[in-house]
C-alpha positions, -999 to 999 in steps of 0.1 A, spaced: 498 127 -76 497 116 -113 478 139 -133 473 116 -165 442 103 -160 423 138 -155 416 171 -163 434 199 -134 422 236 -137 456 257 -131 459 290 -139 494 295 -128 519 290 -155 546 260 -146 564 264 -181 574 303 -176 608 315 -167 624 316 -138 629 356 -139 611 378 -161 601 413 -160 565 402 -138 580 381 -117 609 410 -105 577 430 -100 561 403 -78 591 399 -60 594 437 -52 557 439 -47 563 414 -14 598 422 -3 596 420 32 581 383 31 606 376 5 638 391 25 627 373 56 625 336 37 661 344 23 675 357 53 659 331 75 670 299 49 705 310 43 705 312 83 695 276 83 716 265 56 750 281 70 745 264 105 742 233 92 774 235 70 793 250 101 782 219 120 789 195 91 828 209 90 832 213 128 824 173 132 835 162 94 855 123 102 838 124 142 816 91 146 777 93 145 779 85 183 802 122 186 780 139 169 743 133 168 732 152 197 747 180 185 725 177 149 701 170 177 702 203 194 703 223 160 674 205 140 657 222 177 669 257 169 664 258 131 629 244 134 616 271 157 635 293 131 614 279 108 583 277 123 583 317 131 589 324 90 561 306 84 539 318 104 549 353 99 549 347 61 512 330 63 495 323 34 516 295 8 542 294 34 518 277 59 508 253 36 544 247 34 547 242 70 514 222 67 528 196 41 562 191 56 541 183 96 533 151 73 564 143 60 587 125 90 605 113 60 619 137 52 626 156 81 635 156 117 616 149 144 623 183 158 606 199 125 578 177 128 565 188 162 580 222 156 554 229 123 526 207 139 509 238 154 505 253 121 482 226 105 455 244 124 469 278 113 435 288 101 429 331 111 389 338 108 383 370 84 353 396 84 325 383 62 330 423 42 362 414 29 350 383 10 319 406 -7 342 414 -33 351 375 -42 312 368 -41 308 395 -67 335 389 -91 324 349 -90 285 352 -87 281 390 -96 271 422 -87 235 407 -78 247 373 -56 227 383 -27 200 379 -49 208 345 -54 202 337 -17 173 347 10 203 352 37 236 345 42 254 339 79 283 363 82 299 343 106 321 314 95 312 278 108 348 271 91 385 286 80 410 273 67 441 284 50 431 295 19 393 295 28 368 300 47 326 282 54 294 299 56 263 292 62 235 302 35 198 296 22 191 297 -16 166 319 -29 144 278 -36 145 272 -4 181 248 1 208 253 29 238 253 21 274 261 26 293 285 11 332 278 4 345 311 -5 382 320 -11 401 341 7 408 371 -12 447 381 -20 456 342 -15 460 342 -54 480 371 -54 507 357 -26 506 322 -40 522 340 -69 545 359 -52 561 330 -29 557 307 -64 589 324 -76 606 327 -40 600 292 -35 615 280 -72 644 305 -68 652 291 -23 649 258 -42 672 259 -66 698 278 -41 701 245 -15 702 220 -47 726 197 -34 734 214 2 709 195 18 715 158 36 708 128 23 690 122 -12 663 148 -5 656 162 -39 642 200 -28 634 212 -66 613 186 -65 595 186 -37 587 224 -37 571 219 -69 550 194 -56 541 217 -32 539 243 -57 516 221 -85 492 208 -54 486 242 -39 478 254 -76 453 227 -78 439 241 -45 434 273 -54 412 263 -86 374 252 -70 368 237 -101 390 210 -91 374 202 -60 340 206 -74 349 178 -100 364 157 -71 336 163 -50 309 151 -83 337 115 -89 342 110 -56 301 108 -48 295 87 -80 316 57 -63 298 28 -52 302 35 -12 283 23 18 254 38 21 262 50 53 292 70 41 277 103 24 292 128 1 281 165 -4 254 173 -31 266 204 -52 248 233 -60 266 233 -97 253 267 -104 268 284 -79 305 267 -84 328 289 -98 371 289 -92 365 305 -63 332 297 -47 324 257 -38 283 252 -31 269 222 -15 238 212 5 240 219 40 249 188 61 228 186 98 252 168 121 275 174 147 320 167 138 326 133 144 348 138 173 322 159 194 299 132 186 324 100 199 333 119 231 296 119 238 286 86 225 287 51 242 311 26 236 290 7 212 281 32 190 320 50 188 328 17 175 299 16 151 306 52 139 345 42 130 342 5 117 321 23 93 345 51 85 373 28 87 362 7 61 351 31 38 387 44 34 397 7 31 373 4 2 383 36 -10 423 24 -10 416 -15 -17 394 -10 -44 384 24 -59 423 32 -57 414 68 -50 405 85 -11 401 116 4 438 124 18 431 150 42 414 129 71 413 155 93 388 153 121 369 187 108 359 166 76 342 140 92 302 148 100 279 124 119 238 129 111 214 118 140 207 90 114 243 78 126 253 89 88 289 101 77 292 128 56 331 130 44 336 167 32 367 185 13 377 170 -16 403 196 -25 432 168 -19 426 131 -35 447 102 -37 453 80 -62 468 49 -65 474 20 -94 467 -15 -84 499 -26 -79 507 4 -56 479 -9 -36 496 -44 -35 530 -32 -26 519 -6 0 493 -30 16 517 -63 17 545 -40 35 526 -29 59 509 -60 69 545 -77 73 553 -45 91 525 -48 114 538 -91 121 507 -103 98 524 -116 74 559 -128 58 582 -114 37 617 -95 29 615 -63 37 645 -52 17 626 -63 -14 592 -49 -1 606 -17 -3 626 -18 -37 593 -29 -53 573 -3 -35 593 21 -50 615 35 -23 646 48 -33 681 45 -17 705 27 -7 687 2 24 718 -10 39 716 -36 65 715 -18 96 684 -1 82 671 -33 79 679 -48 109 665 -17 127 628 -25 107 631 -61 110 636 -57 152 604 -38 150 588 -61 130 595 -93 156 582 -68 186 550 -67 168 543 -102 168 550 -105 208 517 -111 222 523 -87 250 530 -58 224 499 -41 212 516 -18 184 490 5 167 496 13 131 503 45 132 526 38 154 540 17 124 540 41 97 558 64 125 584 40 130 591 35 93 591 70 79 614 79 108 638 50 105 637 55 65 648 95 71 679 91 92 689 61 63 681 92 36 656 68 17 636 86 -5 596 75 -2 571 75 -27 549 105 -25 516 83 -27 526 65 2 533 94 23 499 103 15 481 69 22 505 69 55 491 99 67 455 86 58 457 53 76 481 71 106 450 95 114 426 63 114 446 43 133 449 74 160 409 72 162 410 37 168 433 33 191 418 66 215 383 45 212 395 14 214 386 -2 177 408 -23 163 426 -15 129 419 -37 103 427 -40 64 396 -56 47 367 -35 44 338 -47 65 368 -61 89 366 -31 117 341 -53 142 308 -37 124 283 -67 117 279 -73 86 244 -78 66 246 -110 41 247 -92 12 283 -75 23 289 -111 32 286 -124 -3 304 -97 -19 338 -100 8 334 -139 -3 336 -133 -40 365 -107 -38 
């Protein structure tokens, strides 16, 4: 995510040294999380390189189910340190479940449990967040507050709440100590990092990566960010039927998100007991909001998770959590789109050069190519009905075993389009680029302004 073109509230420090006096303290101060990362990645890392002599000169055919069995083994191994680790370390796990290219399969659908990772906490050990951000007094600011969550997540957790005017509203509030273990694994993380530069496959740059990691969980950790996101994000120009959260600015703080309480039921609760019609409604709408919001505001909500999704009995969607934007120039949006439509059999056009221009890095030899442009001619078969996740599967996969190195932003939009496509497919809608092109009728004035684009 480029950062140029707005203001990010980070408190961590990305400029300090490696190893001072603090950080030795940190490092001390969680050395049990910290022995079990090393322990666990130098196990990792020395099986691999035991493998990689054993069948050093063997053909691919010799060897690959062997790679096979161990990318099994290390990803459990994985999978247990992050989960016993918790806190950035699942967000690690979280971020890499979205990156087939980049990893195994095995790792995939070894860290895919841990997306959901999110462990409810008692209401009494937030109290102390609530008064550092709102004061002593905060209960004063409100006639009652639910202690029981309606929503957790990794570094947060939901409640419900009524202002002392009168307004309902949910309460954001951060988990308490997430700051302090952020910091801790910050240097772990650098230090792992820069241990497996260059003893890892492929091009994979790891130093990089992790500080991606690093800078976007920073970003998480500051409200502000999302409060601002939340405020750009609802000044856009959507469809009326596609809603945004009202803040409660007065109550935002770094560590506590307020916004009007939303009445309406997850969107997936409400499709599994809606009628065909109306599931199809509910996602043409939502499927071309995020169209619009890729096409032509060049900036969406990248965490499409189901949770974010709220449907009002006015057949509204409210789209929630703005922690995590992306962002893409115009021509990213060219590039990305024209690939995947040729992808998908819509459309014409070299693939080889698609992906140079898109910005994929590597050397795309021909078997790589030969293996995308075989999928490409089984999507124009009439009797093959390939969704596009399916699509943005095939690639990512097919792009890690060639070691091709793809652009972050169109991991992100993969993701985003992935999830949509999943909906559409389980209800049956078909996927569709243009917005206002997802089988919703369309009122004139929608009709003009698709004409004029």
């Amino acid at each position: 995510m480029s950062n140029t073109d707005f203001e990010v509230y980070r408190e961590f420090s990305f400029d300090e040294p490696l190893i001072n006096l603090r950080k030795v303290k940190q490092l001390w101060h969680g050395r049990s999380r910290s022995i079990r990362a090393i322990t666990t990645v130098i196990r990792i890392e020395r099986s691999y390189a035991r493998l990689n002599k054993k069948t050093k000169g063997w053909p691919k055919e010799q060897y690959k189910s062997l790679y096979k069995e161990l990318h099994l083994k290390n990803a459990d191994l994985l999978f247990r340190l992050c989960k016993n680790n918790g806190a950035t370390w699942v967000k690690l796990a979280q971020f890499l479940s979205a990156r087939p290219d980049i990893l195994p399969k095995a790792y995939i659908e070894a860290l895919k449990p841990l997306q959901n990772e999110n462990r409810r906490i008692p209401f009494a050990t937030l109290v102390p967040v609530l008064q550092e951000e709102l004061g002593w007094n905060w209960r004063d600011k409100f006639e009652w507050v639910d202690e029981t969550p309606i929503a957790t997540a990794s570094i947060a957790q939901v409640h419900k709440a009524r202002t002392k005017e009168g307004i309902d509203v949910a309460i954001k509030i951060q988990q308490p100590h997430v700051r302090d273990l952020f910091d801790e694994d910050f240097t772990i993380f650098q230090l792992l990092s820069r241990a497996l530069r260059g003893r890892l496959p492929g091009n994979l740059d790891i130093e990089q990566m992790v500080m991606a990691l690093l800078e976007m969980t920073a970003e998480e950790l500051d409200f502000r960010n999302e409060e601002r996101n939340t405020r750009d994000f609802g000044a856009l120009k959507h469809n009326p039927r596609i809603r945004v959260p009202v803040l409660v600015e007065h109550l935002c703080t770094k560590r506590v998100i307020v916004t009007e309480w939303i009445t309406g039921s997850r969107l997936v609760e409400h499709l599994d007991r809606s009628n065909k019609e109306e599931a199809k409604d509910l996602l043409s709408v939502l499927q071309d909001s995020y169209m619009q919001q890729i096409t032509q505001f060049g900036k969406f909500q990248a965490d499409p998770h189901p949770g974010n999704f709220l449907v009002t009995p006015e057949k509204e969607i409210f789209i929630v959590d703005y922690g995590t934007i992306g962002r893409l120039t115009p021509e990213e949006t060219m590039n990305y789109s024209m690939l995947i439509m040729v992808l998908l059999g819509h459309m014409e056009g070299d693939i080889g050069q698609l992906l140079a221009k898109a910005g994929f890095q590597g050397n795309i030899d021909n078997s790589t190519l030969e293996q995308l442009s075989q999928y490409v001619v089984r999507t124009k078969k009439p009797t093959q009905k390939v969704q596009v996740e399916e699509v943005i599967a095939q690639l990512l996969e097919t792009l890690q075993e060639a070691n091709i190195v793809v652009p972050d932003q169109f991991v992100a939009l993969g993701r985003v389009i992935g999830t949509l496509g999943g909906f559409m497919q389980t209800y049956k809608v078909p996927f569709t680029w243009i917005p206002g092109g997802g089988g919703r009728k369309k009122n004139k004035d929608e009709q003009g302004q698709q004409a004029a684009q």
